[in-house]
C-alpha positions in Angstrom: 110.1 120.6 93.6 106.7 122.5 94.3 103.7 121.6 92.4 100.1 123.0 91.7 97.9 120.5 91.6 99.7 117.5 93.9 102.0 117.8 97.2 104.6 115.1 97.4 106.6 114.2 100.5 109.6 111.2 101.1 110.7 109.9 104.6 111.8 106.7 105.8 111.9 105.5 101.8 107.7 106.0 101.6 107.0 107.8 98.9 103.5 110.0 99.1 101.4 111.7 96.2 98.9 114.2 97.6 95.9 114.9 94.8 95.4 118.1 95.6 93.0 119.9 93.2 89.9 120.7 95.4 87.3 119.9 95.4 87.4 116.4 93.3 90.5 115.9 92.3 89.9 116.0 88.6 92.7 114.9 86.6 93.5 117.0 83.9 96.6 117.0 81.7 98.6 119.5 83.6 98.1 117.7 87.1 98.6 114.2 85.8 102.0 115.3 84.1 103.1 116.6 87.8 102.0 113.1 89.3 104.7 111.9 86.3 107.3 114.2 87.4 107.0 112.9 90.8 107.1 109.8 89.6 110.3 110.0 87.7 111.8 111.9 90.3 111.4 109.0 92.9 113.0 106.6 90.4 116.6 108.3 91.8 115.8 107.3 95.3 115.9 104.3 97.4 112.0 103.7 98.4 110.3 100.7 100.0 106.3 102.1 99.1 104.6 104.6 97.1 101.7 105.9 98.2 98.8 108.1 97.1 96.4 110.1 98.8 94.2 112.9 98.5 92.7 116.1 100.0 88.9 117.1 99.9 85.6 115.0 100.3 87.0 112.6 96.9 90.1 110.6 96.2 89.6 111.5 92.1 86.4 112.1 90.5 87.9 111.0 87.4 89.9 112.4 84.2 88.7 116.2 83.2 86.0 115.5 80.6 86.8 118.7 79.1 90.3 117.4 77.8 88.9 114.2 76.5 87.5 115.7 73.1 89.3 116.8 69.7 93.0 117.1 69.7 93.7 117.2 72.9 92.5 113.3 73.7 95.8 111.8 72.3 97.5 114.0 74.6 95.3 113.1 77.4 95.5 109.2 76.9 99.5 109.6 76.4 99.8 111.7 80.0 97.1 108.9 81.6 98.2 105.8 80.9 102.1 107.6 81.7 101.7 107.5 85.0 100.8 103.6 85.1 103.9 102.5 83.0 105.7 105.1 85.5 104.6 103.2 88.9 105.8 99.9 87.0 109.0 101.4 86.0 109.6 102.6 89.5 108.6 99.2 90.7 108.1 99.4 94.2 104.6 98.5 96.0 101.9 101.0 95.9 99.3 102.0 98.5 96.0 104.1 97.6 94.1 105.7 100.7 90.8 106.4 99.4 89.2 109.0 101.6 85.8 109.1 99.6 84.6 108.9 96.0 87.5 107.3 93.6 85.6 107.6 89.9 86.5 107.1 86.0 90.2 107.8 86.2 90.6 108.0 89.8 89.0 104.9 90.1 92.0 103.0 87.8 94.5 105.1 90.4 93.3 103.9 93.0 92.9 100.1 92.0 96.2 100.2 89.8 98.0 100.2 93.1 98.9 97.2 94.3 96.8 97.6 97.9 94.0 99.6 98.9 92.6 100.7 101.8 89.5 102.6 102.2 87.4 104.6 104.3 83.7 102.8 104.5 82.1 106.0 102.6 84.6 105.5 99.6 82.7 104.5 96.6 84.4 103.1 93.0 83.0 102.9 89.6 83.6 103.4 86.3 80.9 105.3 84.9 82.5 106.4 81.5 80.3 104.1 79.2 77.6 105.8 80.2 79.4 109.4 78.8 79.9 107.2 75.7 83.9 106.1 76.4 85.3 103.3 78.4 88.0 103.2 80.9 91.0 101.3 79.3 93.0 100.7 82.7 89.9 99.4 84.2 89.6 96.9 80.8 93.5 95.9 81.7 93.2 95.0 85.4 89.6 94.3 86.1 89.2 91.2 84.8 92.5 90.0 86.3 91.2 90.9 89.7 87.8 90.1 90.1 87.3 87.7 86.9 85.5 88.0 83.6 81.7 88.2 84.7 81.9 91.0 87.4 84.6 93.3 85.4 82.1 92.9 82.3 79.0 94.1 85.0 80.8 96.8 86.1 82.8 98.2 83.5 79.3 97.9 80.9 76.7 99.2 83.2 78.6 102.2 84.9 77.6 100.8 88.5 79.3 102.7 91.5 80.0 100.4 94.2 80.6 101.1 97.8 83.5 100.2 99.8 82.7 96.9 101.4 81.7 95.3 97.8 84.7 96.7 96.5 86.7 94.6 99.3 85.1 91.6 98.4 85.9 91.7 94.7 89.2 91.4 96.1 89.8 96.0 95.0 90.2 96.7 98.1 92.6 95.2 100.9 91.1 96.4 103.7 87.9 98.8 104.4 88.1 101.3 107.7 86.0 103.8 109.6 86.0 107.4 108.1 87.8 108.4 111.5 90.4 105.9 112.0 91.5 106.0 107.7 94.4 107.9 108.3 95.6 106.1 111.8 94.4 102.7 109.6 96.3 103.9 106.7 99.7 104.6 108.7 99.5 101.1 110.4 99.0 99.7 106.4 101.9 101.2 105.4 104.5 100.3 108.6 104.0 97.0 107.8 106.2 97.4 104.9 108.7 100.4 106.5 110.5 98.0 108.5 111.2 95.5 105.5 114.7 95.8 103.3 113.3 97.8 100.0 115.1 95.9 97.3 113.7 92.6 98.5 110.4 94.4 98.4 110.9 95.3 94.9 112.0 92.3 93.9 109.7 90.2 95.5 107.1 92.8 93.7 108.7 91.6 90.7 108.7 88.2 91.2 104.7 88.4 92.2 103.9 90.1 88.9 106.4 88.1 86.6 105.0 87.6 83.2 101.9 90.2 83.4 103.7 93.4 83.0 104.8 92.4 79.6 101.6 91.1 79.0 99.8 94.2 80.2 102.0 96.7 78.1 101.3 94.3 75.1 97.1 94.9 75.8 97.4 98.3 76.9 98.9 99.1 73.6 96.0 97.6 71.6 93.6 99.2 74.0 95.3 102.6 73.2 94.5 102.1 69.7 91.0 101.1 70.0 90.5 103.7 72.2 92.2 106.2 69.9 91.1 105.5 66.2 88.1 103.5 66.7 85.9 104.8 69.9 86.9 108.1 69.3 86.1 108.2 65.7 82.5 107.2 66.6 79.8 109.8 67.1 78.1 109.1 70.2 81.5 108.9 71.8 81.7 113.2 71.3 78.0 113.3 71.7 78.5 111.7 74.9 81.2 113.5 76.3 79.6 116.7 74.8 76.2 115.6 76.8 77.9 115.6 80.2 80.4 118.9 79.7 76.7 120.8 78.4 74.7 118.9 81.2 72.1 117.3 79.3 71.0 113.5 78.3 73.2 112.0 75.3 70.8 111.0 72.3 72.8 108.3 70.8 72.9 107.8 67.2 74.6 104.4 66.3 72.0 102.0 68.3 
């Protein structure tokens, strides 16, 4: 199946997702529900690794801002968080490459996947609070990967970090020169090619038993907090109203 906004290949049971909406990779609805079709496309296959990369100078510069606002935020949420409970439900590992900046929604891609690796000018953050949202994967996994403190630092203050910090929050697996990423990357992923996929998925499984249905559970109240309460507030849309029109927010509930 051809695609507009991703390219999607299979061999030897790796399963690849190229972002490919130049220059940043902004996800809006239409791409993200292509990276879903993929997704449930490679459910009928037998796969050892999904993996996602991206053209341009970014990974993902985040979620389309645009779409975020009014009626079309359920909508946005529902296609989102989709492609998360999509990568469970397929089940095998996942691999990110991140070939430069990885922000907002590209930045809970990228570290949604089990492994990372990343070229040493990649750069993470999650910068929504300071457009007057949060990022609700980043709430999920966070805190289960780096701990309490440093998810609250990061996920509060907006802070972009670079590569190397990333790696030793334990976000990214391994951090590479810009050159060698995609050599890096290939060498990453053989050291899965060569294993039997079902033990791979099962042994996924086992590694993750108990915290799937405890993340579906969270993600759910996350959803509605997101939803009906952040959403309902108004520096939320003056927030995301402030970036789309370029200026500073004035918040009103201090």
């Amino acid at each position: 199946m051809s695609f507009e906004h991703i390219r999607t290949d299979v061999t030897d049971g790796v399963a690849t997702i190229v972002l490919n909406r130049e220059p940043l990779n902004i996800l809006n609805i239409a791409m993200m529900e292509e990276i879903n079709t993929a997704l449930q496309d490679f459910m009928n296959q037998h796969l050892k690794v999904l993996v996602f990369r991206a053209e341009g100078k970014s990974f993902s510069g985040g979620v389309d801002v645009g779409e975020h606002m009014g009626d079309l935020a359920p909508k946005m949420i529902e296609a989102f968080h989709a492609m998360f409970r999509n990568m469970d439900k397929l089940g095998v590992p996942s691999i990110a490459v991140v070939n430069g900046a990885a922000l907002g929604g590209g930045c809970e891609l990228a570290v949604y996947c089990d492994m990372v690796i990343a070229s040493e000018k990649a750069k993470i953050g999650q910068p929504e609070i300071q457009v007057g949202v949060f990022p609700p994967i980043a709430a999920l996994v966070f805190p289960r990967i780096m701990g309490r403190k440093k998810a609250m630092e990061l996920i509060l203050s907006g802070d972009v970090i670079k590569a190397r910090e990333a790696k030793e929050l334990g976000l990214v697996n391994e951090v590479v020169a810009p050159e060698e990423l995609e050599e890096k990357a290939q060498q990453f992923i053989q050291k899965f090619t060569g294993l039997s996929g079902v033990v791979l998925k099962h042994t996924r499984q086992a590694i993750l038993t108990g915290i799937e249905d405890e993340q579906e559970r969270i993600l759910h109240k996350i959803e509605d907090l997101y939803l009906n309460k952040l959403m309902a507030t108004e520096d939320a849309m003056e927030g995301l109203d402030a970036f789309l029109n370029k200026r500073k927010p004035v918040w009103k509930e201090r």
